[in-house]
N, C-alpha and C positions, 0 to 999 in steps of 0.2 A: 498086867496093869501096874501103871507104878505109882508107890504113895508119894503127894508133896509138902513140904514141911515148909510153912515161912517163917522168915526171923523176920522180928521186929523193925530193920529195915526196911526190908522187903514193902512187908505193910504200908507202912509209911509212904514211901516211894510211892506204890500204888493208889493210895487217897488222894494225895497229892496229883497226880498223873490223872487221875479220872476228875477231879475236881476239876481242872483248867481243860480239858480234853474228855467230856463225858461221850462222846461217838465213838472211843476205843473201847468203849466195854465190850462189844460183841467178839472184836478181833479178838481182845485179849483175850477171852474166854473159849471161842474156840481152838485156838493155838494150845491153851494149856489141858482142854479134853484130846486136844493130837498126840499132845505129849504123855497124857495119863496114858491113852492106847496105845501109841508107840514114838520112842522117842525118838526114835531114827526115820519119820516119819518126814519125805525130802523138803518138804511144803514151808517146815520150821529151819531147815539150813542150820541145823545142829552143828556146831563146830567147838574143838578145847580152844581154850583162850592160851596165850604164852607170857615168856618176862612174869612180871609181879605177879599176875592171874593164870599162873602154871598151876594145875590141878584143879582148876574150874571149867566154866562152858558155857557156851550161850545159845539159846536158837531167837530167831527173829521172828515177832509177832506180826510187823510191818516193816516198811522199806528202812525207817531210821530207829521204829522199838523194841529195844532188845531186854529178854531177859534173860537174869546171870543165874547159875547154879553149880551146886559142887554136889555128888554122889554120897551118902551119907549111908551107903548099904547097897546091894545088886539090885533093889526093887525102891531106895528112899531117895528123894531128892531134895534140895535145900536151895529153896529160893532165895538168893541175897537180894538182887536188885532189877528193877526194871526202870525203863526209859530209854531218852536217847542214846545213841552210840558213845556219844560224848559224857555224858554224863555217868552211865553206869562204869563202862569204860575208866573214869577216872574216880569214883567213889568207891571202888571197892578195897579194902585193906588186906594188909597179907594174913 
């Protein structure tokens, strides 16, 4: 099982996201009990990101919501961002 950690972005992002789009709560929340059980679980299309977001990853909640994470330990994960492709995509810092 793996543990997940959000930073303050993260969060954010998330309020925001459920605020304007409150029908994603269930996706979101499924997607991320797949990923506590297994993260290479195909459903999420787990994949590393590259360029600037070399050493992070993403898997997809839905067709355009993604969320971003970097491994913070073999069992910790760190939620940066979620949202669309576009947006987390270009919000994240190195």
């Amino acid at each position: 099982m793996v543990k997940i950690q959000f930073t303050p972005s993260y969060a954010k992002m998330l309020e925001v996201l459920l605020k304007n789009h409150p029908n994603l709560r269930n996706s979101i929340d499924t997607s991320e009990a797949r990923f506590r059980d297994n993260p290479r679980d195909t459903r999420l299309r787990t994949h590393a990101l590259r360029k600037k977001l070399h050493g992070k990853y993403a898997f997809s909640v839905n067709g355009d919501i993604r969320i971003v994470f970097e491994w913070s330990g073999k069992t910790t994960a760190r939620f940066l961002a979620i949202g669309s492709h576009k947006k987390v995509y270009g919000r994240i810092k190195e």
